[in-house]
KOLDO-439817 format. One record per residue (C-alpha): chain; x negated, y negated, z negated; residue in one letter; residue number from 0. Coordinates in pm, whole numbers, plus 50000, padded with zeros to 5 digits. Each point is the difference from the previous one (the first is absolute). Layout:
N
<site><lumba>A</lumba><east>X</east><north>Y</north><up>Z</up><votor>a</votor><rovo>NUM</rovo></site>
...
END
This chain:
87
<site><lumba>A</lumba><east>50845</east><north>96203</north><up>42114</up><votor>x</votor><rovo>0</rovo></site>
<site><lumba>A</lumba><east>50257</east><north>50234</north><up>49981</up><votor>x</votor><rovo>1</rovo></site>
<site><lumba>A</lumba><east>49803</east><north>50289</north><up>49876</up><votor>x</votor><rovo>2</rovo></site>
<site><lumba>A</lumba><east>49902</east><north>49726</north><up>49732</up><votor>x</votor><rovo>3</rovo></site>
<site><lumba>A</lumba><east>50369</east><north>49991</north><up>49885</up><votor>x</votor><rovo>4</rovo></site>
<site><lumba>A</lumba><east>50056</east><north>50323</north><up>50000</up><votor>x</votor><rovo>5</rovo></site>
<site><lumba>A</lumba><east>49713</east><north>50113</north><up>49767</up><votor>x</votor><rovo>6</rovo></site>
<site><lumba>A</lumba><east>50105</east><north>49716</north><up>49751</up><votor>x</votor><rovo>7</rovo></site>
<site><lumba>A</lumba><east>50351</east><north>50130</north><up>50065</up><votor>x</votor><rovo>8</rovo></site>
<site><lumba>A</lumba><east>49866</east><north>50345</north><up>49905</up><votor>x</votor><rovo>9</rovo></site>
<site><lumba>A</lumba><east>49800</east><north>49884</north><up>49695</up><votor>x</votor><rovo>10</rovo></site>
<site><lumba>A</lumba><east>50296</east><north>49818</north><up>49875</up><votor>x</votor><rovo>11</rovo></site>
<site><lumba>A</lumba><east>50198</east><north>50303</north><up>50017</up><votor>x</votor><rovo>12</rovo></site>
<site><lumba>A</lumba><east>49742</east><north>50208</north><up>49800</up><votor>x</votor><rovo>13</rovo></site>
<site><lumba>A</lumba><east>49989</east><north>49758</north><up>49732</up><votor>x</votor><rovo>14</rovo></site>
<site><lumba>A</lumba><east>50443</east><north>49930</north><up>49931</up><votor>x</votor><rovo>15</rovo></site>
<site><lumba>A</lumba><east>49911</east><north>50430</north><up>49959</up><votor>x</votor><rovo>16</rovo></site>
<site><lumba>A</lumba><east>49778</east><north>49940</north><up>49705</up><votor>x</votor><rovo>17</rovo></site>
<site><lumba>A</lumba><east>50133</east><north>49992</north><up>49641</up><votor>x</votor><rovo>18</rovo></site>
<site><lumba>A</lumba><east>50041</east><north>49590</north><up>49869</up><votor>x</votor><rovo>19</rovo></site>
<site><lumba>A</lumba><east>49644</east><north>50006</north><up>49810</up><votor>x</votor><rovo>20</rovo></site>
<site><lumba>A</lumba><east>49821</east><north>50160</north><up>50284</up><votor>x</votor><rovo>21</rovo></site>
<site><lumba>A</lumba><east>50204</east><north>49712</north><up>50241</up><votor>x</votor><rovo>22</rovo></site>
<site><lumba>A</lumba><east>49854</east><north>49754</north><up>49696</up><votor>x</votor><rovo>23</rovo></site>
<site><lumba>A</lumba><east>49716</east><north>50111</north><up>50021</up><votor>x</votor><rovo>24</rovo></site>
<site><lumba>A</lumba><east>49929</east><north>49956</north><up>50407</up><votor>x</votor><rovo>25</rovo></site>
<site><lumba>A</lumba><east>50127</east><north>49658</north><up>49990</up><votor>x</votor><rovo>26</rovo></site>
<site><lumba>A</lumba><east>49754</east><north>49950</north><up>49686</up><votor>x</votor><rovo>27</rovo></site>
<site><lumba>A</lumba><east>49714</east><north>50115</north><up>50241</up><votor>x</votor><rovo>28</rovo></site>
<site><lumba>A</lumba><east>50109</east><north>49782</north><up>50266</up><votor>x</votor><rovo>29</rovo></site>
<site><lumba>A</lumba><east>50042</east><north>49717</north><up>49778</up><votor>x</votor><rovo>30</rovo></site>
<site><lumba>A</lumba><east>49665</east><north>50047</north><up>49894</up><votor>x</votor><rovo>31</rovo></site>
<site><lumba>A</lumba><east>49778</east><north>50137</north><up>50270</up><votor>x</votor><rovo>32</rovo></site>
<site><lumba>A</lumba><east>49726</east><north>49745</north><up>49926</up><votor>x</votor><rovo>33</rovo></site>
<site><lumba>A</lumba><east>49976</east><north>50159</north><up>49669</up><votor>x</votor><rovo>34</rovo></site>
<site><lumba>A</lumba><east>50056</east><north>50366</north><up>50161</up><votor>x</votor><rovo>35</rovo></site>
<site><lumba>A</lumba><east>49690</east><north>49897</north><up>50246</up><votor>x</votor><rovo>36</rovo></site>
<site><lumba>A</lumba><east>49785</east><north>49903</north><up>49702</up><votor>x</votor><rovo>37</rovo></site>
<site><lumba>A</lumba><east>50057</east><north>50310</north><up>49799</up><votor>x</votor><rovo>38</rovo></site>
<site><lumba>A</lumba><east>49944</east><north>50225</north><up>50308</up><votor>x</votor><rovo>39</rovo></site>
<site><lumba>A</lumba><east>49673</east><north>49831</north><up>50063</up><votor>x</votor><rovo>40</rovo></site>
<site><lumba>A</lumba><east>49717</east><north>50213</north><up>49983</up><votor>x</votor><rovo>41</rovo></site>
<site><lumba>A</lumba><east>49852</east><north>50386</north><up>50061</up><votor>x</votor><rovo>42</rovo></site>
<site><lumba>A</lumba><east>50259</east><north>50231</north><up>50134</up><votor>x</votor><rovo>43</rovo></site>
<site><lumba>A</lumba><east>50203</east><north>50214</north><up>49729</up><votor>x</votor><rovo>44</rovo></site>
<site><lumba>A</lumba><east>49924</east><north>50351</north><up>50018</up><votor>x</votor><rovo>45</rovo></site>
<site><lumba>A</lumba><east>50318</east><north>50228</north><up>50098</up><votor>x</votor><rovo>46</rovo></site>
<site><lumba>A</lumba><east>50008</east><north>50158</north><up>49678</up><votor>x</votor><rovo>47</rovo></site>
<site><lumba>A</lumba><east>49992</east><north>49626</north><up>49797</up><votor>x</votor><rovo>48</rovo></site>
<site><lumba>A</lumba><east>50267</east><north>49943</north><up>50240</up><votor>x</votor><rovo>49</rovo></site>
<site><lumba>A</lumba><east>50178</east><north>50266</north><up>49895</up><votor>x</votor><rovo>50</rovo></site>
<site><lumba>A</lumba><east>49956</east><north>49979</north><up>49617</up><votor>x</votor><rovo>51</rovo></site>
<site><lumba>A</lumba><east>50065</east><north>49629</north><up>50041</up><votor>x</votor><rovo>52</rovo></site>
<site><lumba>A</lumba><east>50353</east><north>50105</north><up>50183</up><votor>x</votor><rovo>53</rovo></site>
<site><lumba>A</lumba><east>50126</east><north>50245</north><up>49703</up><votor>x</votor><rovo>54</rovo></site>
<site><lumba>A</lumba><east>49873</east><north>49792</north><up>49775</up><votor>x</votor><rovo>55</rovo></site>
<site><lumba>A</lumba><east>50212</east><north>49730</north><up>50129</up><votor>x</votor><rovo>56</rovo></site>
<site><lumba>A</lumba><east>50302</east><north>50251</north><up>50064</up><votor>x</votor><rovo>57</rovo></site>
<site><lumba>A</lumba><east>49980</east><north>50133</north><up>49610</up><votor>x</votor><rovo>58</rovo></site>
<site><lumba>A</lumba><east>50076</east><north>49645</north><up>49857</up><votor>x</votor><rovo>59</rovo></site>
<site><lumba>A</lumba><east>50220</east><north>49880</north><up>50278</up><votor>x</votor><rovo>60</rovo></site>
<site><lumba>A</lumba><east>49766</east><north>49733</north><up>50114</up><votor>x</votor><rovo>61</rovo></site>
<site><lumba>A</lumba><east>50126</east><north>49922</north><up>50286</up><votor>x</votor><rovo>62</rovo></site>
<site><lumba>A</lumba><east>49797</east><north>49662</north><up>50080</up><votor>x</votor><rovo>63</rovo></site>
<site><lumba>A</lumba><east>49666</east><north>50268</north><up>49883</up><votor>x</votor><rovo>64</rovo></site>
<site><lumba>A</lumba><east>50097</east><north>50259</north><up>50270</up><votor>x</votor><rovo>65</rovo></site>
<site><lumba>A</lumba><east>50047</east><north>49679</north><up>50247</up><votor>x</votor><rovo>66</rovo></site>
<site><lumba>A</lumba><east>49650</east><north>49871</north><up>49931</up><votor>x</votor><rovo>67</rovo></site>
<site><lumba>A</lumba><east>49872</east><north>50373</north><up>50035</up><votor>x</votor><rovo>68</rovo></site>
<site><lumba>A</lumba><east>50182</east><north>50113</north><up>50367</up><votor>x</votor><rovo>69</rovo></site>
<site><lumba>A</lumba><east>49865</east><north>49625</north><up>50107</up><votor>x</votor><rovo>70</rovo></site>
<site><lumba>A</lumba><east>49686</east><north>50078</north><up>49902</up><votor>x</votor><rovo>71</rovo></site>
<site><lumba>A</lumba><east>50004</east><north>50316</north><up>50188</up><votor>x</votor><rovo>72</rovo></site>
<site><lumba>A</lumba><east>50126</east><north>49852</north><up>50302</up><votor>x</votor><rovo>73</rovo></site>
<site><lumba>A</lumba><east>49726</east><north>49733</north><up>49989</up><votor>x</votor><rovo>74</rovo></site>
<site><lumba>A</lumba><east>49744</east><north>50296</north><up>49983</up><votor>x</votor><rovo>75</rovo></site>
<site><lumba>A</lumba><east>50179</east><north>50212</north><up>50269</up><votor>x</votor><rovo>76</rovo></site>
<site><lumba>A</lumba><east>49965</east><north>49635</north><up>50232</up><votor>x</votor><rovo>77</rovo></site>
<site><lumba>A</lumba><east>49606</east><north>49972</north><up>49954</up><votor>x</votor><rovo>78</rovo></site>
<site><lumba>A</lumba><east>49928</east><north>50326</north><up>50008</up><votor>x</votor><rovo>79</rovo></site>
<site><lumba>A</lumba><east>50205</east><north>49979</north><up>50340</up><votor>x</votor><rovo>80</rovo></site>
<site><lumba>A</lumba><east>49846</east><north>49674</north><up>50102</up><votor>x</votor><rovo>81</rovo></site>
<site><lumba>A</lumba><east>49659</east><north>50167</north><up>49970</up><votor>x</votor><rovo>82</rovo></site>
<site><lumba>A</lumba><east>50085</east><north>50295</north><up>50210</up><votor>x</votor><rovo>83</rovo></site>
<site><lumba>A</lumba><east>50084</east><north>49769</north><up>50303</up><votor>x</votor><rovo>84</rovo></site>
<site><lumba>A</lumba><east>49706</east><north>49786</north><up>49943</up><votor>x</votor><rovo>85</rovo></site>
<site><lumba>A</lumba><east>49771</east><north>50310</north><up>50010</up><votor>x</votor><rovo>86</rovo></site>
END
């Protein structure tokens, strides 16, 4: 449990870092993670959409956008992980 704490400790710390809309933004996602799970449902994003996605998102300082696209990412680094331990 303490290793539990410590990680959300460590997260916690990462995010007071982050400028106020990026901080907006992350409490947006976890607001709204049914919503974030809906839109990431679905074939795995190609590195370079992920990418384009990302600047795309970092051009118009759309900061709930590049939220949505790095939890999408992580979603696809997860299966793609969950399938190399089933195999």
């Amino acid at each position: 449990m303490k290793e539990r704490e410590e990680q959300i400790k460590n997260i916690e710390e990462l995010i007071k870092a982050l400028p106020d809309e990026m901080q907006k933004a992350i409490c947006w996602l976890i607001q709204n993670i049914e919503i974030a799970d809906q839109l990431s449902r679905g074939e795995r994003m190609a590195d370079e959409q992920i990418e384009q996605f990302t600047q795309r998102a970092l051009d118009r300082k759309d900061y709930v956008m590049l939220a949505l696209v790095k939890y999408k990412q992580s979603k696809n680094q997860m299966e793609a992980e969950n399938k190399e331990q089933e195999n």
